[in-house]
N, C-alpha and C positions, 0 to 999 in steps of 0.2 A: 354674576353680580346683576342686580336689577338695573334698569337702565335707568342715565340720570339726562333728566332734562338740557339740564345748560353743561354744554361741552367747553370752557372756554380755559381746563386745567390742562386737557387734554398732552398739548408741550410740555408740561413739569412732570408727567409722570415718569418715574426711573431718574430722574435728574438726581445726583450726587447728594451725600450730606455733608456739608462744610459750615462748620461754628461760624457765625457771621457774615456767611456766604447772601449776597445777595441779586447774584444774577440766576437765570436756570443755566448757562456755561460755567460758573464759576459752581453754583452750589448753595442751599437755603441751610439754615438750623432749623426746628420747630418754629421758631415767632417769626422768622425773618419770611419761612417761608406762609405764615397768615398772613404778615403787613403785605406780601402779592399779591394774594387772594383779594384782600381789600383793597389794594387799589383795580383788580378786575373789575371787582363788586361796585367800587365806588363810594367802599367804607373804608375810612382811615383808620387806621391804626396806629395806637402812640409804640414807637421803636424801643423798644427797652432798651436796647442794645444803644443808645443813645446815652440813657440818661443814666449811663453807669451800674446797671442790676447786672447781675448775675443770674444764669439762668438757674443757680438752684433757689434765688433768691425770688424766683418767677412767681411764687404763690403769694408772697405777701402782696404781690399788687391787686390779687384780686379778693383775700382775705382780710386785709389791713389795711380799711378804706382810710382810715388814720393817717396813714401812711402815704399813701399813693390814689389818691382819688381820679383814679383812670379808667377804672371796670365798674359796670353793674350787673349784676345776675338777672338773666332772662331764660325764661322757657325754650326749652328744646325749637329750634329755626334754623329755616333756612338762612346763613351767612350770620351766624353766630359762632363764637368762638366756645371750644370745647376744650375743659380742663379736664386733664388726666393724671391721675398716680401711676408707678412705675408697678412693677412686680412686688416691690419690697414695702410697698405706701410711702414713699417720696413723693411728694406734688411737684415734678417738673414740666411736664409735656402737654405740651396747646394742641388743636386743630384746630382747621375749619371747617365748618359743616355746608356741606353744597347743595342738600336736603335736607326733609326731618331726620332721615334713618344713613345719610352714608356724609363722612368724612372723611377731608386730603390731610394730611399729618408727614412728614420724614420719620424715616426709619433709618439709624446711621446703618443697617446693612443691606435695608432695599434701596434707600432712596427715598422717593416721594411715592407716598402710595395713597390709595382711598379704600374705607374701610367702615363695618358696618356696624353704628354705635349698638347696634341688637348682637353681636358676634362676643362670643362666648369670653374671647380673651382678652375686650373693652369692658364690654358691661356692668364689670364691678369695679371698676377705675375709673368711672367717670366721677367727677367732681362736681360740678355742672355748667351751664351755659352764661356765656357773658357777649356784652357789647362794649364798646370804648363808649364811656360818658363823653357828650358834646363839649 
């Protein structure tokens, strides 16, 4: 892997995947474990898991501004969040992006991993990039 500048994920890598989980002892889901990243970062992020979504229900918040006026779509960035499709085109699964080209995302059978939005088996799941509106 290319090297990434800011080391400061470094402790959640291999850390468990646990729906709701929000310690690295306990265990992140996908968003839970972006809202950590942001607060490394010192970008907030609104908890879905708060306001009663459902993680399959995770796309309308950032396609159904109608809806949920919490995301805006931005350019590929460093500390931007990265929407994905599953294998089948389900839109569930977040990262964060820690460069332009490498993202931390959970895998429920790795764990927490980082991963390179150019890698064969992202590339055409990506959705695109968003931040939390202020």
């Amino acid at each position: 892997m290319d090297k990434i500048d800011n080391i400061d994920y470094l402790d959640l890598l291999h850390c468990k995947f646990t729906y709701k989980g929000t310690t690295k002892e306990e265990g992140f889901d996908c968003f839970t474990l972006v809202i950590e990243m942001g607060k490394r970062r010192g970008i907030k992020v609104p908890n879905i898991n708060r306001i009663n979504i459902k993680l399959d229900q995770t796309p309308l918040l950032f396609e159904k501004q109608e809806n949920h006026d919490l995301f805006k779509e931005v350019q590929r960035a460093k500390d931007t969040l990265v929407l994905l499709k599953n294998p089948f085109g389900a839109i569930g699964h977040v990262g964060y992006m820690l460069d332009r080209n490498h993202f931390i995302h959970m895998s429920t059978d790795e764990g927490c991993v980082v991963s390179k939005v150019t890698d064969k088996k992202w590339k055409n799941r990506i959705i695109g990039y968003y931040l939390p509106k202020e």
